[in-house]
C-alpha positions as CSV (number, residue, x, y, z in Angstrom):
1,X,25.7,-88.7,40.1
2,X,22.9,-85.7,40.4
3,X,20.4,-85.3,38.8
4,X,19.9,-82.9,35.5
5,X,19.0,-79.4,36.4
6,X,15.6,-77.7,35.1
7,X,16.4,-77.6,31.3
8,X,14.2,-74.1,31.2
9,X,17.1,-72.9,33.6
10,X,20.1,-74.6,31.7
11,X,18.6,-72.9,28.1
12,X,18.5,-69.6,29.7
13,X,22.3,-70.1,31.1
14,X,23.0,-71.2,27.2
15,X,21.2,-68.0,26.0
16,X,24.1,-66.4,28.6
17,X,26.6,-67.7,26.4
18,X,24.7,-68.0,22.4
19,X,21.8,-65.6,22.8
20,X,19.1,-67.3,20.7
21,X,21.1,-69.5,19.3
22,X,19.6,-71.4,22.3
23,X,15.8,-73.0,22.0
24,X,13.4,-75.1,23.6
25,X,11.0,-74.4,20.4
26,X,8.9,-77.9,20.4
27,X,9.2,-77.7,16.3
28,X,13.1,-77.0,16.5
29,X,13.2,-79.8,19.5
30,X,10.7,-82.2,17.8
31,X,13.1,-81.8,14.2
32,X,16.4,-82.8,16.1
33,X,14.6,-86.3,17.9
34,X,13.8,-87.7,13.9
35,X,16.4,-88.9,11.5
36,X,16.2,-91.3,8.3
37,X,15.8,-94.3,10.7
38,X,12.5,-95.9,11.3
39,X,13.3,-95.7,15.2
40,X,10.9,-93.2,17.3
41,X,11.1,-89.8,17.5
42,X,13.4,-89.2,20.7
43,X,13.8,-84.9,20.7
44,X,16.5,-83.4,23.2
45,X,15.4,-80.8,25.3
46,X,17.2,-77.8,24.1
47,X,18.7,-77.5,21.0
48,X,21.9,-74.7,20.4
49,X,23.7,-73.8,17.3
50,X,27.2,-72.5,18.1
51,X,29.8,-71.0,15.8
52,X,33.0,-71.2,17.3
53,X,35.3,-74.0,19.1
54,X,35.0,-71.4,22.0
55,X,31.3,-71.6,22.0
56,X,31.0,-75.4,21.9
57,X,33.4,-75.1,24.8
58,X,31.5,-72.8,26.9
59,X,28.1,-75.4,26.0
60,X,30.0,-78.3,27.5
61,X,31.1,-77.1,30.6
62,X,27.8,-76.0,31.3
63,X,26.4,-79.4,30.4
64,X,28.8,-81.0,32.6
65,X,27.9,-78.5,35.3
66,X,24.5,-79.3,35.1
67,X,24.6,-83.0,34.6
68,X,23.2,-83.0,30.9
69,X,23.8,-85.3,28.3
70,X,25.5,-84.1,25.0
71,X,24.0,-84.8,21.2
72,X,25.9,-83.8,18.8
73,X,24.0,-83.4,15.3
74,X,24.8,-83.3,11.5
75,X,22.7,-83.2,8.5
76,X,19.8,-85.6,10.3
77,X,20.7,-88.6,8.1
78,X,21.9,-91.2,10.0
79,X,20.3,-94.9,9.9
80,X,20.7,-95.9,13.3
81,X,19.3,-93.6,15.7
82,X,22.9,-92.0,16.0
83,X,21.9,-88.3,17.0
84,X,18.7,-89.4,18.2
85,X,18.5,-87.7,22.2
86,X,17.7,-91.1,23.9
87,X,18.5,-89.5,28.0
88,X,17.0,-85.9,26.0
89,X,19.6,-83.2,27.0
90,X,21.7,-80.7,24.7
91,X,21.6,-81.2,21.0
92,X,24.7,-79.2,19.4
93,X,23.9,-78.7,15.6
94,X,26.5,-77.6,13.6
95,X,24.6,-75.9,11.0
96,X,26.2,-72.5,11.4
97,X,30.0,-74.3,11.8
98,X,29.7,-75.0,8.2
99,X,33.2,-73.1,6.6
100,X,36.2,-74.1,5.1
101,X,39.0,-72.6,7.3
102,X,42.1,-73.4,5.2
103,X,42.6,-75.2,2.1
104,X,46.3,-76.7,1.6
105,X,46.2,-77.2,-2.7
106,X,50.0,-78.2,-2.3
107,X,49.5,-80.6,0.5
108,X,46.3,-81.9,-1.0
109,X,44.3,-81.6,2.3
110,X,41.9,-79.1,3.7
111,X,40.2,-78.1,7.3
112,X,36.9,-77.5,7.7
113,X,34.6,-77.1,10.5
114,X,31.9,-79.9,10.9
115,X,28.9,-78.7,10.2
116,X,30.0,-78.6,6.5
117,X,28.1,-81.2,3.9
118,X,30.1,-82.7,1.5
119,X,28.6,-81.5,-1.1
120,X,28.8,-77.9,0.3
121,X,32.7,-79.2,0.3
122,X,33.2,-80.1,-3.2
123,X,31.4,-76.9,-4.5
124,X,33.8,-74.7,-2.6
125,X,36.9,-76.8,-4.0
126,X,35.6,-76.1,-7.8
127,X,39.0,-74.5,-9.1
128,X,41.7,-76.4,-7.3
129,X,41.6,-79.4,-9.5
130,X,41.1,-81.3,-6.2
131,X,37.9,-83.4,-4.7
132,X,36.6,-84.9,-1.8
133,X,35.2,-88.4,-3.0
134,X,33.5,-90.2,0.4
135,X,29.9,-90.8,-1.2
136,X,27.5,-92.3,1.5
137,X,24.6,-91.3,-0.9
138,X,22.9,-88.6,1.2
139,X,24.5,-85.2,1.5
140,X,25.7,-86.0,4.5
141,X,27.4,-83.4,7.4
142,X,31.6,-83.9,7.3
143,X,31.4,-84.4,11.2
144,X,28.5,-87.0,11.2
145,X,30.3,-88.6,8.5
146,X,33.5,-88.7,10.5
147,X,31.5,-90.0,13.6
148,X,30.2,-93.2,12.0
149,X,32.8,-93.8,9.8
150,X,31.2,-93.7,6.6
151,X,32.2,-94.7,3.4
152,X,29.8,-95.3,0.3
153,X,30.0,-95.6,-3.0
154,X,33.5,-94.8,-4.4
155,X,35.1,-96.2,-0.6
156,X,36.4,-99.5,-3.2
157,X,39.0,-96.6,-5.0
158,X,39.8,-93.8,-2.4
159,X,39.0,-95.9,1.3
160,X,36.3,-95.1,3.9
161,X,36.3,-92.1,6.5
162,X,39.1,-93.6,8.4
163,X,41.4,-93.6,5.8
164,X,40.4,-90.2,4.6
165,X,40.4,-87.6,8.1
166,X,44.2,-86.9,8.6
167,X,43.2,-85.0,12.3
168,X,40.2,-83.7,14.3
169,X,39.9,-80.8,16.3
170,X,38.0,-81.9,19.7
171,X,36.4,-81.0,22.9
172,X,36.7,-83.5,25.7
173,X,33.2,-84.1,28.3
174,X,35.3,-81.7,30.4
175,X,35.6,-78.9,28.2
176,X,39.0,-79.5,27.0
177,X,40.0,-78.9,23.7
178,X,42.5,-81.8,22.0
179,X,44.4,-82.2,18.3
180,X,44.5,-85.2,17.9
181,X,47.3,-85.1,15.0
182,X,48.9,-82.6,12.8
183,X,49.0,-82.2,8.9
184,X,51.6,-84.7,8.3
185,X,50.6,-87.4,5.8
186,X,52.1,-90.1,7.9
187,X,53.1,-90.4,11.8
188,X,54.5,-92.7,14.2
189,X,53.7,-90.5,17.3
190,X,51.9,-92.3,20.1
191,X,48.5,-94.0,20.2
192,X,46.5,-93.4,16.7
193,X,43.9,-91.1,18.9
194,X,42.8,-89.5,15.1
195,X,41.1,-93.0,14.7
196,X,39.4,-93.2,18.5
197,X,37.3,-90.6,17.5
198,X,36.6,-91.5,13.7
199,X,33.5,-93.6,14.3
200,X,33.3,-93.0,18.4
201,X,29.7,-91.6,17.0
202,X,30.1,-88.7,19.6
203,X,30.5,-90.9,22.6
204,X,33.7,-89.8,23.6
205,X,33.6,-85.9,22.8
206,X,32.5,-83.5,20.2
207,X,34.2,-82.7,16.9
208,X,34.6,-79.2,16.1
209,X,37.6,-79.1,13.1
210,X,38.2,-81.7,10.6
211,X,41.5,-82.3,8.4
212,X,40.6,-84.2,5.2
213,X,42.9,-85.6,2.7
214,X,42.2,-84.7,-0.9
215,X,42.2,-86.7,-4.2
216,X,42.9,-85.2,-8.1
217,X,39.7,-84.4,-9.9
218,X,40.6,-87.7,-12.7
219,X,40.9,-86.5,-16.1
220,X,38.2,-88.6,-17.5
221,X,35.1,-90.3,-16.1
222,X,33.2,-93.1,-17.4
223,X,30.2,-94.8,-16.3
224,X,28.4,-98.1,-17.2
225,X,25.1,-100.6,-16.3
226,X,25.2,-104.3,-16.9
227,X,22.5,-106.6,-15.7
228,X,22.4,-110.5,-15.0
229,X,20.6,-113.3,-14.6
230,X,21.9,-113.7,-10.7
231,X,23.3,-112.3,-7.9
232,X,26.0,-114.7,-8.0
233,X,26.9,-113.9,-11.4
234,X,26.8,-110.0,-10.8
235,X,29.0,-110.2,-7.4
236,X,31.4,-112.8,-9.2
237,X,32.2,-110.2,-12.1
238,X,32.6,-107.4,-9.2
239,X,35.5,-109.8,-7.7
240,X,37.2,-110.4,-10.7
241,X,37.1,-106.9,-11.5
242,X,38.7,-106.4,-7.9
243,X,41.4,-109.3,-7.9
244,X,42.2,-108.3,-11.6
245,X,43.6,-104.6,-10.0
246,X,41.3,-103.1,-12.3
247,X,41.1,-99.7,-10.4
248,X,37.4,-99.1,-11.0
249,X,35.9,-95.9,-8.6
250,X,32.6,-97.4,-7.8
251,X,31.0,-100.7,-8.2
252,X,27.5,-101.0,-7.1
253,X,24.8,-103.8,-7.1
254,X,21.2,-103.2,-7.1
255,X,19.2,-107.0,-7.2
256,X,15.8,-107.2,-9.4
257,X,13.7,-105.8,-6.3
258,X,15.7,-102.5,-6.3
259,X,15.6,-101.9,-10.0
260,X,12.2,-102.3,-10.2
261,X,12.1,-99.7,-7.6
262,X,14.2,-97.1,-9.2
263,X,12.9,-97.7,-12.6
264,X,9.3,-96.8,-11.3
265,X,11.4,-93.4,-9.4
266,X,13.8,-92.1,-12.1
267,X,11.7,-93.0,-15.0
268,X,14.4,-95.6,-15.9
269,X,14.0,-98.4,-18.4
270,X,16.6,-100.5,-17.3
271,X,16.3,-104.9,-16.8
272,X,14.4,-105.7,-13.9
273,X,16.9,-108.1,-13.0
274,X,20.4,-108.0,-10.7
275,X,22.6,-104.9,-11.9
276,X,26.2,-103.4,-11.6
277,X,26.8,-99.9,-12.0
278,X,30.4,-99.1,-12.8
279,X,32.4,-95.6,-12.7
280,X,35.6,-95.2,-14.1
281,X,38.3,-92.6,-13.1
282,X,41.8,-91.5,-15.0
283,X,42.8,-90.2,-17.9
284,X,41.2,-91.1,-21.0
285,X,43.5,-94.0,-22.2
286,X,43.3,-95.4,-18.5
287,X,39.3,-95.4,-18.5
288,X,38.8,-96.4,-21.7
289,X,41.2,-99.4,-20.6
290,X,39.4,-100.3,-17.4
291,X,36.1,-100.3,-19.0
292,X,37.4,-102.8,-21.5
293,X,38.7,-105.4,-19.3
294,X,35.8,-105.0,-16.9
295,X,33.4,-105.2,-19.9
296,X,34.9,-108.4,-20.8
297,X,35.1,-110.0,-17.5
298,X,31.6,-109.2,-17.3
299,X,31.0,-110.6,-20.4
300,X,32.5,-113.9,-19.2
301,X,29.6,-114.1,-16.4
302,X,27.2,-113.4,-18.2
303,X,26.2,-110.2,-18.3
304,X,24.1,-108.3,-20.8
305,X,24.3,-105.4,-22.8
306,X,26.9,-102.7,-21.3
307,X,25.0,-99.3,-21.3
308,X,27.5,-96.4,-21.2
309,X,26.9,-93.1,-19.9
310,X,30.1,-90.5,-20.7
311,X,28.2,-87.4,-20.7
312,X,28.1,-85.4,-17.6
313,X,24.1,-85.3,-17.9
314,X,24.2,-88.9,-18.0
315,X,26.3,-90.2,-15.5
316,X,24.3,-87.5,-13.1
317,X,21.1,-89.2,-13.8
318,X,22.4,-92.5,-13.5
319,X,23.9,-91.1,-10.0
320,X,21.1,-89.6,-8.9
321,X,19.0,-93.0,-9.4
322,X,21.6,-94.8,-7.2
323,X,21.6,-93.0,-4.6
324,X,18.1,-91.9,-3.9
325,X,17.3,-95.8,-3.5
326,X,15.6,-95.2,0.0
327,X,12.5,-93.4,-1.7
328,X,12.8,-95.0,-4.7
329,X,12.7,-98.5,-2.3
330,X,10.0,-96.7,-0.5
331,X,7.4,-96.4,-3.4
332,X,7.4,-99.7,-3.9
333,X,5.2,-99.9,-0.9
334,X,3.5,-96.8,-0.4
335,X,3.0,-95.4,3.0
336,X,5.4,-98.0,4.2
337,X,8.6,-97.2,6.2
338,X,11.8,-98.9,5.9
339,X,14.0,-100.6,8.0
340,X,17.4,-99.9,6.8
341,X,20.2,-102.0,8.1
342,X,23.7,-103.0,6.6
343,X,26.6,-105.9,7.0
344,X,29.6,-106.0,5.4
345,X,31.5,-109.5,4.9
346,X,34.7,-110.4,3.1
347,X,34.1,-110.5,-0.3
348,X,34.6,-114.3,-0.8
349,X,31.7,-114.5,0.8
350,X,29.5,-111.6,-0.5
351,X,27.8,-113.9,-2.6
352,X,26.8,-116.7,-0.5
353,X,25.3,-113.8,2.0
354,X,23.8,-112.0,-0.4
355,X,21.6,-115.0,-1.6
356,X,21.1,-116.5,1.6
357,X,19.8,-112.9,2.9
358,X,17.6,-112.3,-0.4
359,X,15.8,-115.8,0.0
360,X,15.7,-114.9,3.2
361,X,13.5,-112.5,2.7
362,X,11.8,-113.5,0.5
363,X,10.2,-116.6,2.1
364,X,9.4,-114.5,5.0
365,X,7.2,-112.3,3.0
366,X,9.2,-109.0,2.9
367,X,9.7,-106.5,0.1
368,X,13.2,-105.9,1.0
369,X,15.5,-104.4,-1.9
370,X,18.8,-105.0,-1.7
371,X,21.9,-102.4,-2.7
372,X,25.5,-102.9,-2.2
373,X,29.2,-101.3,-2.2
374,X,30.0,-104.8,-3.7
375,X,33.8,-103.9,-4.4
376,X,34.3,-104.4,-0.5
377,X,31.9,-106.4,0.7
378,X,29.2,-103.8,2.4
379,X,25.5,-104.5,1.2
380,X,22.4,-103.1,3.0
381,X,18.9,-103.9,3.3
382,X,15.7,-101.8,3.2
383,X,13.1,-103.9,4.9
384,X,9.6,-102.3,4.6
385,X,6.7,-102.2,6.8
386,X,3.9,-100.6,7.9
387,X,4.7,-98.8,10.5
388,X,1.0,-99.3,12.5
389,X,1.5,-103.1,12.3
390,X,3.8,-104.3,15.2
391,X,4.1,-107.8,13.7
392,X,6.0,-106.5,10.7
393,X,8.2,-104.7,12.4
394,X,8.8,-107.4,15.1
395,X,9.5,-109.9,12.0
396,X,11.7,-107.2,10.1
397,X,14.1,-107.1,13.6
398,X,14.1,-110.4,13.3
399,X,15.2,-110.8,9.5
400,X,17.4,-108.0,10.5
401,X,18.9,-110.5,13.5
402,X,19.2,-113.8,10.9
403,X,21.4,-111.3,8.4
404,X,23.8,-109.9,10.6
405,X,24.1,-113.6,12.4
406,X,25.0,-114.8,9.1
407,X,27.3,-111.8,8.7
408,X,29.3,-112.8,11.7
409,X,29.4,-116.2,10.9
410,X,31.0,-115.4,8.2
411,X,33.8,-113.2,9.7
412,X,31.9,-110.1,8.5
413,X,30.6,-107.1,10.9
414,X,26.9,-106.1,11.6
415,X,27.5,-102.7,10.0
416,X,29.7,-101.8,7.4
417,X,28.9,-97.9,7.2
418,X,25.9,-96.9,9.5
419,X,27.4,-97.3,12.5
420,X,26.1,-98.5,15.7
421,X,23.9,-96.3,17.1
422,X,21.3,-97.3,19.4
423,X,20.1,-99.8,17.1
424,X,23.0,-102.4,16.4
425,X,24.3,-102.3,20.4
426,X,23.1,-106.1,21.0
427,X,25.5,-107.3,18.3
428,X,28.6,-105.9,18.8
429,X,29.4,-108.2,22.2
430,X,29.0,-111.2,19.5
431,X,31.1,-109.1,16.6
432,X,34.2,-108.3,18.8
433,X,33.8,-109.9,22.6
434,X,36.3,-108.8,25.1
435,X,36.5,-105.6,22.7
436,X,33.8,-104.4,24.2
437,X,35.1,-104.1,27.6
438,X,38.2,-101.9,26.2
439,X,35.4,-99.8,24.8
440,X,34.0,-99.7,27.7
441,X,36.9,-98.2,29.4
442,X,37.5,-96.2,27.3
443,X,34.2,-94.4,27.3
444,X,34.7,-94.5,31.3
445,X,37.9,-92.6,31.2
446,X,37.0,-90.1,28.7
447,X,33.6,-89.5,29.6
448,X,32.9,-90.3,33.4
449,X,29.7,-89.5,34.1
450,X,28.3,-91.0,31.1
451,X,26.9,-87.2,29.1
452,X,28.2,-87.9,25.8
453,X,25.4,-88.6,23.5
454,X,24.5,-91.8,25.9
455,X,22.5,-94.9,24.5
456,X,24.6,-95.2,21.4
457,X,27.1,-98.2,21.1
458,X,27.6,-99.3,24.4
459,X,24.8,-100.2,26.6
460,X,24.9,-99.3,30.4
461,X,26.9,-96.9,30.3
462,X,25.4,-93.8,31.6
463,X,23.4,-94.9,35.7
């Protein structure tokens, strides 16, 4: 394989095809290497912002042509280093393939092009009595969130990413253009290719069309707060909750460390200690009977004091607090970044974990709140540091390396939402073994010569 060409001469053959929707700007450039990670700043060397299908087409046949890797880019929020340009090359951002193309009311399902947040989504679905629930916290891109098969907060009721994106629109490292299923709610048809792509994190092409599946704005909503006096009693209600088929939309733990952190952010006043925040969704007989029964299994573990919030104002606050719990994590150390990494484990285990990895901590010397999607398992952990101290951040990998060993050992994953990235490549050999290979071979058929967005979740693959 060649090398790359001059990137000066492959922007002005991009401004051929974009006009100045092509840039080697060192702000624009510099903005497209950071992301919500604590991982270096890694900037591609041009960054372009088609429109069209047709454009992205035209973009990676020149890319191929010249040898130059492919990024494609969201919102910017990933936790992994997942759009960052490790080999530099072409950065796609989809900011201006933002739209809606078609919504199907009747079918429940819309298409929309990638670039589209979801909360840009669910404002342009106000009026069909229809929403798109995948929370991840941070207004995240539709394509980024198919790429790293997020999930989030209400995943526990209405499934992750994968269960969610019906069929993607994509263009192949050669400039191809494949569907990889049509609108049909179920299908037998060949390989599942819908769900090769659906958390490929751009390694195998780029997605330009997305088919989502839609859920009934419920009737009622309800939300609640309960504290207790450990972890193990909070994750212990959240399984009876679960294995009692009470259909609760979001169950979410924040131990004493994160509450103190959001208290001091939102102005909160809640207990300092290890919380559940419950959401309820139905009609108004159903909610009003889900909060019962999970108020009095809570009750039976010891919780205290159920605070409700029914009003709109108040479930948005409450919301709000939840999931801004990266800054409100972050001013509990000022000037501190944080490392953010997740596991996910099978829920008999959650609490066993979720202790070990608190102690953990906490004998090591970290602030390190915890927060967790405790209705399946998922918890993450945002270690902080100071960034101009390498021992912290050597010891934080390390803490980092002890929770997702423990993880593992438990038959759980080393990420339950952020994906791999460039930052969670080491693990996946011990997570899935052999696996790896038929990744591997996969990548190799679809993408050769190694250009799409390289250094992320298989090592070695791009000479």
């Amino acid at each position: 394989m060649g090398s790359p060409v001059n990137s000066a001469a492959l922007a002005e053959r991009l401004t051929g095809v974009i006009g100045p929707r092509a840039t080697i700007a060192r702000g624009v450039l510099d903005q497209h290497g950071q992301s919500e990670s604590y991982y270096r700043a890694l900037p591609p060397d041009i960054v372009v912002f088609p429109e069209t299908t047709a454009e992205v087409v035209e973009i990676v046949k020149l890319c191929a042509g010249a040898n130059m890797p492919i990024v494609p880019f969201g919102a910017g929020t990933s936790l992994e280093g997942n759009a960052s340009a490790v080999a530099g090359g072409v950065c796609i951002d989809f900011a201006r393939m933002n739209k809606v193309l078609t919504v199907h009311d009747s079918d429940m399902n819309v298409v929309v092009q990638p670039g589209i947040t979801r909360k840009q989504l669910n404002a342009e679905l106000r009026g069909t009595g229809l929403f798109f629930p995948i929370d991840p916290g941070a207004d995240a891109s539709i394509g980024g969130m198919t790429s790293t098969r997020a999930s989030g907060t209400m995943a526990v009721r209405y499934g992750t990413m994968k269960d969610n994106v019906m069929a993607l629109e994509v263009v192949l490292a050669d400039g191809r253009v494949i569907r990889t299923a049509r609108r049909a709610r179920k299908s037998a048809a060949g390989y599942d290719v819908t769900r090769l792509f659906v958390g490929a994190e751009g390694t195998l092409g780029v997605i330009t069309e997305v088919t989502l599946k839609l859920h009934p704005l419920p009737q009622a909503i309800s939300a609640a707060v309960c504290s207790f006096d450990t972890l193990h009693n909070a994750v212990d209600t959240a399984i009876s909750i679960i294995q009692a088929a009470i259909p609760v939309a979001r169950v979410e733990l924040l131990d004493e460390v994160m509450m103190r952190g959001i208290n001091a952010y939102a102005k909160l006043g809640y207990r300092e200690a290890p919380t559940l925040f419950f959401e309820f969704h139905g009609s108004e007989s159903a909610v009003a009977e889900q909060a019962e029964l999970a108020q009095a299994i809570a009750a039976e573990h010891g919780g205290r004091g159920f605070e409700w919030a029914k009003a709109p104002e108040d479930r948005s606050r409450l919301w709000h607090a939840r999931d801004n719990t990266l800054y409100a994590g972050l001013g509990l150390r000022p000037g501190a970044r944080a490392v953010i990494t997740d596991v996910c484990v099978p829920i008999s285990r959650l609490a066993e974990c979720l202790t070990e990895t608190r102690r953990d901590a906490d004998e090591h010397g970290f602030t390190a709140p915890i927060v967790g999607h405790v209705g399946d398992g998922n918890f993450h952990m945002l270690i902080l540091v100071d960034p101009a101290r390498p021992e912290e951040i050597d010891g934080a990998k390390a803490l980092q390396a002890r929770m997702v060993a423990r993880a593992i050992a438990m038959d759980g994953t080393c990420t339950g939402e952020h994906g791999i990235g460039m930052g969670k490549i080491d693990y996946l050999t011990d997570e899935l073994g052999e696996a790896v290979d038929v990744m591997r071979s996969i990548k190799t058929a679809l993408d050769p010569n190694g250009l799409m967005n390289p250094g992320k979740i298989l090592a070695g693959v791009r000479p």
